[in-house]
Structure formats: C-alpha cells, structure tokens
C-alpha positions as CSV (number, residue, x, y, z in Angstrom):
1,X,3.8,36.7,-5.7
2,X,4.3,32.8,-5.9
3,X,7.4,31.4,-3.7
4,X,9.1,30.1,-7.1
5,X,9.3,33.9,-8.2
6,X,10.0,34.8,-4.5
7,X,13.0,32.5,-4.9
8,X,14.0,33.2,-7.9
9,X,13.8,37.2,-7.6
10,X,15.7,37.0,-4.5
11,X,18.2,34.9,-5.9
12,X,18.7,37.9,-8.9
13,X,19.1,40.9,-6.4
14,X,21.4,39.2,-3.8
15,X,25.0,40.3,-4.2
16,X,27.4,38.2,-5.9
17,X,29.0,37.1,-2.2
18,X,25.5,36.8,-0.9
19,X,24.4,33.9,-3.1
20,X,24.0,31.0,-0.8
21,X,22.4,33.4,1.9
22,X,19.7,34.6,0.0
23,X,18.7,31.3,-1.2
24,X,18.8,29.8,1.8
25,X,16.2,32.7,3.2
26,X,13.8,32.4,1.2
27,X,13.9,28.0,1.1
28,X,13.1,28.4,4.3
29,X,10.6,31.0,4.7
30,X,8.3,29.9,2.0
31,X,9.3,25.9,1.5
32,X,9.9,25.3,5.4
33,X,13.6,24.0,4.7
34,X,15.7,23.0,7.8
35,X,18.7,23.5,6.4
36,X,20.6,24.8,2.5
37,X,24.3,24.0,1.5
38,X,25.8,24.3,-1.3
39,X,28.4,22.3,-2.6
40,X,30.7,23.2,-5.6
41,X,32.4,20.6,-7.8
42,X,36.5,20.2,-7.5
43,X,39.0,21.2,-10.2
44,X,39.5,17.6,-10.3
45,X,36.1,16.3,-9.9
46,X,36.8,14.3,-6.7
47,X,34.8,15.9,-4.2
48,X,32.2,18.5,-4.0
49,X,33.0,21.6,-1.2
50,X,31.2,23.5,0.8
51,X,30.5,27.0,-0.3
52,X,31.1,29.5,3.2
53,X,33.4,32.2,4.0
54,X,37.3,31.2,3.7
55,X,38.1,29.0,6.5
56,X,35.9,26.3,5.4
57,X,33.8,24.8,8.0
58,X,32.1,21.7,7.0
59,X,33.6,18.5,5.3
60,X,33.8,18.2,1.6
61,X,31.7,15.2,0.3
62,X,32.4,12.6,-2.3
63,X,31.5,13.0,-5.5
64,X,31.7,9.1,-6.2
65,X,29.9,7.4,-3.3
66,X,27.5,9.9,-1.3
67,X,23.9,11.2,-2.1
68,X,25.1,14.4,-3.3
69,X,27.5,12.8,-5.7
70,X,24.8,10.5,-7.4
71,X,22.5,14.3,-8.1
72,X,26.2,15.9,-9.3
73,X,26.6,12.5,-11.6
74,X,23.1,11.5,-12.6
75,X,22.2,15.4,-12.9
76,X,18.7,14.4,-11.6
77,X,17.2,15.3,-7.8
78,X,18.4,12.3,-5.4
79,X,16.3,12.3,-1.9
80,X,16.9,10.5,0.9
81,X,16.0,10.1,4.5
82,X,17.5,12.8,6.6
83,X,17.3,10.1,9.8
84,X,16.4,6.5,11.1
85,X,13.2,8.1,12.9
86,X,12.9,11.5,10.9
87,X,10.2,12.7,9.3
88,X,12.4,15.1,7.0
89,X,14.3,14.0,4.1
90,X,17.4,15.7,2.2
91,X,16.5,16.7,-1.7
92,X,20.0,16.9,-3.7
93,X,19.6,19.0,-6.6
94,X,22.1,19.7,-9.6
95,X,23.4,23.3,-9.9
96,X,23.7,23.2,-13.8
97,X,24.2,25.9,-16.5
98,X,23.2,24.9,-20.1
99,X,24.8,21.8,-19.6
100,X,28.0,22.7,-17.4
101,X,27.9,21.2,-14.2
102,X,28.9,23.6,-11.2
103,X,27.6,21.2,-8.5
104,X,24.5,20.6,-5.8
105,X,22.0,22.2,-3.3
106,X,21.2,20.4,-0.5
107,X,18.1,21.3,1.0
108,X,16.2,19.0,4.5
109,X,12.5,19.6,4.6
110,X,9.9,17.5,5.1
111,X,8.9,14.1,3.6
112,X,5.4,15.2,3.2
113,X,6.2,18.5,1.5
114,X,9.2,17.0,-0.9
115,X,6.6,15.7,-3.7
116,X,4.8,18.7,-4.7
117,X,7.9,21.3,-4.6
118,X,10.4,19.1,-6.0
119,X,10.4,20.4,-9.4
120,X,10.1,23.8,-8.2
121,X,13.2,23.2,-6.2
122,X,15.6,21.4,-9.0
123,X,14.2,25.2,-11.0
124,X,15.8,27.2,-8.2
125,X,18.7,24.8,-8.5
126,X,19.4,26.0,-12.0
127,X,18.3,29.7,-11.3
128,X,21.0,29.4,-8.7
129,X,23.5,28.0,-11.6
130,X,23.1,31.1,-13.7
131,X,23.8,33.8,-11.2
132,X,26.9,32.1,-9.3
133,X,27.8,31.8,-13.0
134,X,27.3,35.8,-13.1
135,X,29.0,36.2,-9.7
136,X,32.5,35.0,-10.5
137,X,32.9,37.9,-12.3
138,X,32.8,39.9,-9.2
139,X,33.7,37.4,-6.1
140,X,35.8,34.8,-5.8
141,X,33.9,32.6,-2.9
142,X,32.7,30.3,-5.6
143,X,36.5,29.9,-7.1
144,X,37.7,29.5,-3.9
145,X,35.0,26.5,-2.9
146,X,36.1,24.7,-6.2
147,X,39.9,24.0,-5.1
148,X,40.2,21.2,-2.3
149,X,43.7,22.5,-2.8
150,X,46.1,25.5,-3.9
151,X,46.3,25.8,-7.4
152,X,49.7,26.6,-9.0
153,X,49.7,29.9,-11.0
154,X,49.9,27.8,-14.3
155,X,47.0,25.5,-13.6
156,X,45.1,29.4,-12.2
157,X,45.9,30.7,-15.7
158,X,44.3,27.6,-17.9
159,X,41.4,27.1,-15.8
160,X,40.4,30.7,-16.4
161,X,41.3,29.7,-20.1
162,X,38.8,27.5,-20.0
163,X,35.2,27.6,-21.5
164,X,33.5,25.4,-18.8
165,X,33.9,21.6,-18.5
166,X,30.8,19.8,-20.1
167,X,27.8,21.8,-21.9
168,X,24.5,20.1,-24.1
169,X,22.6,21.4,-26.6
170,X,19.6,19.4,-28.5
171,X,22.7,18.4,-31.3
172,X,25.5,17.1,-28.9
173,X,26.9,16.9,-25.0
174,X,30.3,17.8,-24.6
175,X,32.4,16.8,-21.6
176,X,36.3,17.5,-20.8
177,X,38.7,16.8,-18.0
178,X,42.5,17.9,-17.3
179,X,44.8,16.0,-15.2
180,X,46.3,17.0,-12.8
181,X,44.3,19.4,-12.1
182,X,45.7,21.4,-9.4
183,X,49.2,21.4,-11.5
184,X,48.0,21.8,-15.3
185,X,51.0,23.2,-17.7
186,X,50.0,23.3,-21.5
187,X,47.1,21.1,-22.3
188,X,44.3,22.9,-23.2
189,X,40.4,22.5,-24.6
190,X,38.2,24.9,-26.0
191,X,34.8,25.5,-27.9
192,X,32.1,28.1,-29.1
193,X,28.7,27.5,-30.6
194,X,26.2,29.6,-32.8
195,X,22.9,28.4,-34.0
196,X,24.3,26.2,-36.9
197,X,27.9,25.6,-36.4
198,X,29.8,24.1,-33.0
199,X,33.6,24.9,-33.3
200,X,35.9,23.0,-31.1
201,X,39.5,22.6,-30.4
202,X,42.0,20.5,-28.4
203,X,45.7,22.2,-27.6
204,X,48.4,20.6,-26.5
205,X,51.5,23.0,-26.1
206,X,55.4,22.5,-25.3
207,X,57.2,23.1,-21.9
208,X,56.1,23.1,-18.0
209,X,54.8,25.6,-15.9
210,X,54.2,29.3,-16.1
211,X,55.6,29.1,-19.9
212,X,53.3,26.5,-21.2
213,X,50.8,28.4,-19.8
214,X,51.6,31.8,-21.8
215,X,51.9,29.8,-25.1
216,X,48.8,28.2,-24.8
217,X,46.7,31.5,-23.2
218,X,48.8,33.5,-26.9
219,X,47.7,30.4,-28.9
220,X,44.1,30.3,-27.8
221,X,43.2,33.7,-27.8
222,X,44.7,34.0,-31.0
223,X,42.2,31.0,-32.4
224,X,39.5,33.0,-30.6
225,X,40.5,36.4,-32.2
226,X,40.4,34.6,-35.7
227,X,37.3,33.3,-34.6
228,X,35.2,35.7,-33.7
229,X,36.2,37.6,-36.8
230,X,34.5,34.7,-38.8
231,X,37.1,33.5,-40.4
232,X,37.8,29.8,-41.9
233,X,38.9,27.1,-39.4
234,X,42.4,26.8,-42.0
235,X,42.5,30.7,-41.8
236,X,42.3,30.4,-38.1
237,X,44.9,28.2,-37.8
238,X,47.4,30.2,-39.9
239,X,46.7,33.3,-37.9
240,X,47.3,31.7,-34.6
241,X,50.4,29.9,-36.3
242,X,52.0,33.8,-37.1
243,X,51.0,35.1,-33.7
244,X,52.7,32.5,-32.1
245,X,55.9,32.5,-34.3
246,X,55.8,36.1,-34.1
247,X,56.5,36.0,-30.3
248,X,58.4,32.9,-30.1
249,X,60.0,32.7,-33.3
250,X,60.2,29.4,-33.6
251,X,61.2,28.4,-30.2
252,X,58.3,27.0,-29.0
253,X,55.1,25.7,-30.5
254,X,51.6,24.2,-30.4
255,X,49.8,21.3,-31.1
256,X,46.1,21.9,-32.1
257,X,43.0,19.8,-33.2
258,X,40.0,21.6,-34.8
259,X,36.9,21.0,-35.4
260,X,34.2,23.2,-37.1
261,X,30.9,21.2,-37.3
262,X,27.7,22.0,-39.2
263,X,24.9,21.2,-37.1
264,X,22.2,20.7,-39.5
265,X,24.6,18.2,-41.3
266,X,27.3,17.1,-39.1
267,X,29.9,17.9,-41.6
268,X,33.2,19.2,-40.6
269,X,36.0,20.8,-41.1
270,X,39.6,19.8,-39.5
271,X,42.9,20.9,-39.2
272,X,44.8,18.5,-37.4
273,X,48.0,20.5,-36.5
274,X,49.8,18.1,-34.1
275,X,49.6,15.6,-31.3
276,X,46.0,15.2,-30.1
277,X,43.9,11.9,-31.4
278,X,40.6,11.3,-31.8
279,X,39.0,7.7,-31.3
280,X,35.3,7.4,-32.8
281,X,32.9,5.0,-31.2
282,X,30.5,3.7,-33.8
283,X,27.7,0.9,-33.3
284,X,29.5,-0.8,-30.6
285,X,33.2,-0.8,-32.5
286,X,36.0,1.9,-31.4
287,X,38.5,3.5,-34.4
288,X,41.1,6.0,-34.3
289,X,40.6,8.6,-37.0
290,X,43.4,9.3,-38.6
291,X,43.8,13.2,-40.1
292,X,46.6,14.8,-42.4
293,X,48.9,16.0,-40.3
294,X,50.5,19.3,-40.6
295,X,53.1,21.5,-38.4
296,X,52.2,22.5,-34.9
297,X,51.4,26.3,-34.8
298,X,54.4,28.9,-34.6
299,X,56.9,26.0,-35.9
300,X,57.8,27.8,-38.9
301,X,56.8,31.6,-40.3
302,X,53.8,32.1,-42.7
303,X,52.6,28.1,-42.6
304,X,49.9,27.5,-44.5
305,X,47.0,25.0,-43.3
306,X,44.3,23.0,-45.4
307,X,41.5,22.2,-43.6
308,X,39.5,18.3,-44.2
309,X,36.4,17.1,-44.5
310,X,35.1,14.8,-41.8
311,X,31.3,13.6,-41.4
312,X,29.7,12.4,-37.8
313,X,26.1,10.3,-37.3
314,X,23.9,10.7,-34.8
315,X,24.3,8.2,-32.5
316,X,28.3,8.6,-32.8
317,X,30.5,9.3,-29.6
318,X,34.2,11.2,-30.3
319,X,36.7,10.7,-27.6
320,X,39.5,13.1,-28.4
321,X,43.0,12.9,-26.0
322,X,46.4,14.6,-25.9
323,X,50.3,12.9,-25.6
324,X,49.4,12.5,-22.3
325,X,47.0,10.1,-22.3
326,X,47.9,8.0,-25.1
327,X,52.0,8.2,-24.8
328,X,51.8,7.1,-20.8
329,X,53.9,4.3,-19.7
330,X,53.1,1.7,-17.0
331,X,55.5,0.6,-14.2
332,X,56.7,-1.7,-16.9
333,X,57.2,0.5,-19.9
334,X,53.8,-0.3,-21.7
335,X,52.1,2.6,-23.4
336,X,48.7,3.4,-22.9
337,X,48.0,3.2,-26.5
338,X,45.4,2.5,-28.9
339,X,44.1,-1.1,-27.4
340,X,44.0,0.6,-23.9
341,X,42.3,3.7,-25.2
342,X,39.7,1.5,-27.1
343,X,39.0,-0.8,-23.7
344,X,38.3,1.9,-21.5
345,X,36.0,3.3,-24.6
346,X,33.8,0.4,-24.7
347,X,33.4,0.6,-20.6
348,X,32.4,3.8,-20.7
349,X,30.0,3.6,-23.4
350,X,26.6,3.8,-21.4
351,X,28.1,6.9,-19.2
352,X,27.0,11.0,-20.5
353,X,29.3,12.3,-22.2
354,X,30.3,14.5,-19.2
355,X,31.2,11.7,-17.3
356,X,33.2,9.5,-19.7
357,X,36.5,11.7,-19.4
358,X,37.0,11.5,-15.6
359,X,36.2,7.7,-16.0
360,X,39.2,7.6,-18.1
361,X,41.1,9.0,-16.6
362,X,41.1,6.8,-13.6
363,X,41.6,3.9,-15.9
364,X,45.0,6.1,-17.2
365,X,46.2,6.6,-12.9
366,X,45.9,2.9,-12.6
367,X,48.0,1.5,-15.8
368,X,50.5,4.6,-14.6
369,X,50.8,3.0,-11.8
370,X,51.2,6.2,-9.6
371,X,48.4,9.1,-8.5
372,X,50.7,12.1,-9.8
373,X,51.3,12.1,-13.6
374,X,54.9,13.2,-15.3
375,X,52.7,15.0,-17.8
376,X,49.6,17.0,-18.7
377,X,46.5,14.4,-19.7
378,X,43.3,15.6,-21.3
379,X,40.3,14.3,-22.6
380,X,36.9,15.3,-24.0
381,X,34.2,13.5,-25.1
382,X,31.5,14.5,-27.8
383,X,28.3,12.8,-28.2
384,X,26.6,13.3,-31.6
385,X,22.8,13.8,-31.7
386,X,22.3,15.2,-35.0
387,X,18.9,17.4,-35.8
C-alpha cells in the first residue's frame, strides 16, 4: 500500500470526532511531518480556528494577512520557512469540497521532502474536505471550530439553511457572504445543480430574530419542496407563495430572486419577486439588471408568477445583493446605492468569485461607518464560464 492510500484510507475509517487525529498519524508516520493543525474558516470569514477539543487551545490565525490565509484565499499550497535556521518548512494546504471552501492543513516537514509530496499532500487536503464534510452529520467539533463567537439561535437556524458558501463547476464559481454573521435574521441564499441546469435563489424576508428565521427556513424549504418535484421556477414560486400565506396569512412575507440557468446555453429563467438586485459586469462596464417585479411570496392568496427570460456570456460576472447592501446609509445619510455598488464592482473584478462578496462587504462597513450593521447584508457573486 502507497502512503497516499495509507492516508487516504485512514482518513475514511476514522470516526467523525477523530478526523484531525487520524490525519495527523499517518502525515507523520509515512511523510515524517513535525506537526498537523487544522484550521477551519469563521462564519464571518475573518479568521481561521483551530480544530481541538472545546476549550480551544491555540490562537486563531488571520485569514487576511498570514500564510495560512494566502492557501485559504488563493486556494493553492503556500510554503514557507518554519525558522531563521530551520531546515523544515510549513506547507499550507486548502481543505476544499467541490468548490466550497472549509479552510487549511498545516503540515511542518522538511524542506528537502516538500517538493516530491506536495501534490500528494494538497490530495489529502481535499480527501480531508470530503469526510469533515461527512462528519458534521454526526459531531459538532467542526461547527464548533467555525464560530470565533456564540451564534444567536437565528443566525444557528440560517447557517444550517445554507447550501455552503462558494462551490465551482467547469460552467461557473459561485461565492456568497452574510453579514453579520454571528447575528443573521432573514437574509438568505440558496442553490442546486444537475448536469444541465444550475438553479439559484436570493431571499430576503421581513422581521428580526427567531421570526425572520422561521419565515425564511418555511419559504426555502418550500422552494426546495417545489424543486425537487421538478417543477417550473414560476410554479415554484407560487407554491412557496401559498405555503407561506397559508401560515402567515398575509402577515408576513418574502422577497425572492430566482434564477434557473441552462448550462449548455446560459439562458434563464427569473422571477424577481421582491427586493434583491442584481448588477452584471460585462467587458469592463458594471449595469444593474432590471426584472419585472412582482409581489413578495405569501403577500396575497393564490399569486400567480411569470417567469423571464434572461441570457448570460461567458466571461460575464453577476453580483446579486439584498436591501441591506444597497439601502445602507452613511454617517451622513448617503445610500450605498448604485454608484457605490458599481465602484466596489470594478475593484473587485480580478478577485474569484468566492472572494468578491467579503471584499464587498468591507467596502459596505466602511461607508456605514460602524462595524455592527442595523440590518441583514448579503451578497453573492456568479462567474459565467459557459461550455
């Protein structure tokens, strides 16, 4: 047996808890590592914590300006020099899953060895990926190492809501971000993909705390329901729209954006049922796409939705927000808006997709004016590759 499969076969019959443990056996008894940490990536994509047993015991580490950081942002192996007068170096590899980025392994061995098992170690990396992926189904260690702080039962719910925060496939990268992260109420993202079609949606729903949270958790598994019964994105919409009513009756609503894109064509279909926007950057010139819009779902009994046609190029970049992006005022009463939106566009343009809404959403805290927003912010970015 090679070490790869060593690694990898130990990695598949550890125990969910036991993770870390087993990978770090075998990295050192068959790649002569010093030392394996892993790190796991922050609800709000600050920092990147240490995976051990509840207290923590090491130090989280930066996502923006350490080693690790640049292997969790570049998703590429980073090494660097353990030491002035070392002769082992630290390899920092992304711990990936089809695209989603979980966070990084951190493995010290030495220099002379890094060059021919370096590839085998970023495969290990994503091996690793898959089964803490597997795991959270039955631990919570790797939950726990992704809060730097206590989540409130709200912002628990909709991260469990969610489908992950950035995936790629040969068509498109997808990347999305909610702020704050710790304290999310309605704001919501979701997304499923088959072999030809990538369906996509962006929520926005009314009120604060634990209630925002139960209309958007109705609201989305109602779109899923409607959705995995293969029905149309319009029909979707109007079955969501009666759940919600149903329960509510009226009282409180959602806003909803969807999407369902061919990928052999990129042709869509959309129902824009609400607040969230879309901006499209386009060989170097950002436009907001304007949709027909219709009633927010549960409004009104027995709405009926039309769905529109809508066509992306490869090469094309979708940057889709909610209210609480756009709509926030500055210390002197100045909306984000459109010309805001479209600057911060253009500087992000050369980032991944992944990596474009956290970007913007620092350039939303500092025109607030404040760390803590009044509202719920979200954005996600799609990058169009076409077939």
């Amino acid at each position: 047996m090679n070490r790869y499969v060593a690694a990898e076969r130990a990695l598949r019959t550890a125990a969910p808890h036991d993770l870390l443990n087993a990978v770090r056996r075998v990295l050192i008894e068959q790649y002569a590592a010093e030392t394996v940490e892993l790190f796991m990536a922050d609800y709000g994509l600050t920092v990147l914590q240490p995976v051990s047993e509840l207290p923590h015991t090491m130090e989280p580490v930066s996502i923006h300006n350490s080693p690790a950081g640049r292997a969790f942002a570049a998703q590429e192996p980073f090494v660097e020099s353990a030491g002035l007068r070392s002769r082992e170096v630290r390899a920092h590899l992304p711990v990936s899953v089809r695209g989603d980025r979980l966070g990084v392994l951190s493995v010290t061995l030495l220099a002379d060895a890094v060059d021919a098992c370096l590839a085998e170690l970023t495969d290990i990396a994503e091996v690793l990926g898959h089964e803490v992926t597997v795991a959270e189904r039955d631990t919570d260690l790797y939950l726990q190492a992704r809060r730097k702080d206590r989540l409130t039962l709200a912002a628990e719910m909709q991260w469990q809501l969610l489908p992950g925060r950035s995936c790629a496939r040969d068509e498109y990268e997808l990347g999305a971000q909610l702020e704050p992260a710790y304290a999310i109420f309605g704001d919501n993202f979701d997304w499923s993909a088959t072999a030809d079609r990538l369906m996509l949606y962006v929520t926005n729903g009314m009120g604060e705390g634990i209630e925002a949270s139960l209309l958007t958790n109705l609201a989305i598994n109602a779109l899923r329901n409607a959705r995995r019964a293969g029905i149309s994105v319009d029909d979707q919409a109007a079955l969501a729209d009666q759940a919600v009513f149903a329960h509510y009756r009226g009282r409180c609503y959602l806003s909803v954006l969807m999407f369902d894109f061919d990928l052999a064509t990129g042709r869509a279909r959309v129902v824009d049922a609400g607040s969230p926007q879309m901006l499209r950057l386009r060989g170097g010139t950002v436009e907001r796409i304007a949709f027909e819009a219709q009633l927010p779902l549960g409004m009104f009994e027995e709405t009926d939705y039309v769905a529109q046609d809508f066509a992306v190029e490869p090469g094309d970049r979708l940057v889709f927000v909610s209210d609480g992006v756009y709509a926030v005022a500055s210390p002197r009463g100045e909306a984000y808006g459109d010309a805001a939106l479209t600057r911060a566009i253009q500087a992000t343009r050369l980032l991944p997709a992944a990596e474009v809404p956290r970007a913007i959403l620092r350039e939303l805290t500092g025109h607030r004016g404040q760390p803590l927003p009044d509202d719920d912010a979200l954005v996600m970015c799609l990058d169009w590759r076409g077939r």
